[in-house]
C-alpha positions, 0 to 999 in steps of 0.5 A: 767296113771296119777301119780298125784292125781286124784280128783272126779271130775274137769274141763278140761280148754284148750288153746283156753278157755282161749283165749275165755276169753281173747278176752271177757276181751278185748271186750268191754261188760264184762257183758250183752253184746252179748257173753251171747246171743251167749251162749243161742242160742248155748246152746239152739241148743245144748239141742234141745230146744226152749229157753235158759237163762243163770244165775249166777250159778245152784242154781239161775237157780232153784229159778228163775224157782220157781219164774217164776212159781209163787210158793209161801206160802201155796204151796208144792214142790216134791223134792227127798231126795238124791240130793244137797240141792239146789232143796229143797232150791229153794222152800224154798227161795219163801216161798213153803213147801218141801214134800221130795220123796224116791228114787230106792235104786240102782239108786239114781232116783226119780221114779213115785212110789217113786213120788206117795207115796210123793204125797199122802203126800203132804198137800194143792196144790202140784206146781211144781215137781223136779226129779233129773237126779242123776249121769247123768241118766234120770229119767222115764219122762213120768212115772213122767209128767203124775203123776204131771199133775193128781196133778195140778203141773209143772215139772221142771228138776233138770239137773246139772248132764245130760248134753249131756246125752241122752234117749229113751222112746220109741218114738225115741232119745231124749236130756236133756234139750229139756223139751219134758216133762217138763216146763223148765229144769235146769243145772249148769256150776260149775267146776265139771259139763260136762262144765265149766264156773266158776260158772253158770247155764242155764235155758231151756223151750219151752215156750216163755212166761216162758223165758221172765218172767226168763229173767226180773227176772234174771235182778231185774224185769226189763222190756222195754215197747215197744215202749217206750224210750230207758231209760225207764224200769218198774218192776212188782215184784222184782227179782234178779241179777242173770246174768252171765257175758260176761267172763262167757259165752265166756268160756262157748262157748268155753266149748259147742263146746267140749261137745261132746268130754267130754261126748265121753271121759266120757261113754268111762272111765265109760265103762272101770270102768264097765268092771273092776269093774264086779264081785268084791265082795260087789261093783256095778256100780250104776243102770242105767235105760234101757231108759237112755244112760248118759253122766255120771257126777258122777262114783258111786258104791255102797258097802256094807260096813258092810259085807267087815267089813270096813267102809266108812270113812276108805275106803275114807283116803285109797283111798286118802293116794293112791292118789285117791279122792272120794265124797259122792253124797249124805247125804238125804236132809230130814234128815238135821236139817233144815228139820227135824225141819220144816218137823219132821222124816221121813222114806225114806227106798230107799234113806238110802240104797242109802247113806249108800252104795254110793261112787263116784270115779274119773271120769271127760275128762282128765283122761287117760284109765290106770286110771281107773286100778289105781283107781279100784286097789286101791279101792279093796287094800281099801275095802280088796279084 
């Protein structure tokens, strides 16, 4: 067991990353060179689909998507309210107007109720949808695939949180990523996520036209014409320099080939947290839907506060004068003051629930199974058990 404190969240950086980057530092490409490819093709594989374009970060991986889908002014965006900013941002960044769906109060997800009632909301052509896979659960696909296509709109999967988790509809096993159900999905590679590469993100699609467009606009909007002379470029519309570095990627390379190991250490210490969190009063594991088999990212419980007569900030600072780090994943997006100005109030029941009684704990590769006691005993001295 850790004596230390142990944080929500954090990376697990061996040796061999850091021989990975310093083999990158002594190469002769720090960026654009081939490590990046390298990275896309293992990633690609990894995940199950077509193509794979690395990015800077999370967030870019989620504007190019908008960008390469041609959403702009006069066009809505589906987000669900309970997710980091960055996916309502994204539609914000090309001009969209946001319509925020409510989510099932015991998982944090998106589901195609929730999405239908958003819909029905949304005022002029509805572009591109935005399920959140929360905590690394994967929301209902096909449920939201179906619904999208009847409203004219793409899905794009906001994935940070997913990596390595994995699913069955009914059809047989099936990887985030591999976009059997959406037009590209997104991940981020930030210190917290299942890899690490500092910062960054990838982009995954089985469409070859798609990864093209997100490849020219990660790099300005540059492209070759083929045939033409090796200084040549063109640019059909602006983009962005939103590349990730051959640094980047050599420890992202490094990081995919232990995937497998960290999300086997994950369901291992979410499996301990669920046998020794059961039958505590006012606490549960977050819900996780039958079809979902995740690689967790987030270790969220859901409390009732009120009826322990305690609150949330007091239950934090007891947790960490214990040495234990928690998180609040996450305030409604809806209600922040951006929003609420271009948006006015709105009344997302599922996603209040959620806010009010959510909390995440340790979770990440390098703790040790004792862990996992520390940290529910200290939740129970917290909470007054």
């Amino acid at each position: 067991m850790s004596d230390g404190f142990l944080p929500y969240g954090r990376q697990t950086i061996e040796e061999d990353d850091i021989a990975a980057v310093a083999q990158a530092l002594r190469g002769d490409f720090l960026t654009t060179g081939p490590t990046v490819e390298a990275f896309e093709t293992a990633f690609a594989e990894k995940v199950g689909a077509a193509h794979a374009v690395a990015c800077s970060n999370g967030t870019a991986s989620l504007h190019l998507a908008m960008l390469a889908l041609g959403v702009g002014s006069g066009e809505t965006c589906i987000v669900p309210s309970i997710t980091f900013l960055a996916t309502a941002n994204c539609a914000a960044y090309v001009g969209a107007e946001v319509v925020f769906a409510d989510v099932d109060p015991d998982s944090g997800l998106m589901t195609p109720r929730t999405l239908a009632e958003a819909l029905s909301r949304a005022i002029g052509p509805v572009k591109a949808v935005l399920p959140v896979h929360l905590r690394g659960d994967v929301c209902d696909l096909p449920g939201l695939a179906r619904l999208a296509a009847e409203a004219g709109a793409v899905l794009v999967e906001d994935a940070p949180h997913a990596l390595g988790t994995t699913m069955d509809f009914g059809g047989g096993p099936e990887r985030v990523g591999d976009c059997r159900h959406a037009a590209m999905a997104s991940f981020s590679f930030h210190p917290v996520k299942a890899i690490a590469t500092g910062e960054g993100g990838m982009l995954t699609t089985n469409d070859a036209a798609l990864a093209t467009r997100l490849r020219s606009l990660r790099s300005h909007g540059m492209t070759r014409p083929p045939g033409a002379d090796p200084w040549v470029y063109e640019m059909a519309q602006p983009g962005f320099n939103y590349r990730l570095p051959d640094i980047n990627c050599a420890l992202g390379l490094s990081q995919l080939g232990k995937l497998d190991r960290f999300t086997g250490r994950r369901r291992r210490l979410t499996a301990l947290y669920r046998a020794r969190l059961a039958g505590l009063n006012a606490v549960a594991l977050a819900e996780s839907p039958a079809w979902s088999d995740p690689a967790l990212h987030l270790l969220t419980v859901l409390i009732d506060f009120d009826a322990l007569g305690v609150t949330r900030a007091e239950v934090m600072a007891r947790l960490s004068a214990a040495g234990i780090g928690s998180q609040v994943h996450y305030i409604p997006v809806h209600t922040q003051p951006y929003w609420r100005a271009r948006n006015g109030p709105l009344d997302l029941p599922g996603a209040q629930a959620w806010y009010d009684r959510c909390l995440s704990l340790p979770l990440y590769p390098a703790m040790q199974d004792g862990d996992v006691e520390r940290v529910v005993a200290a939740l129970e001295s917290a909470l007054g058990l």
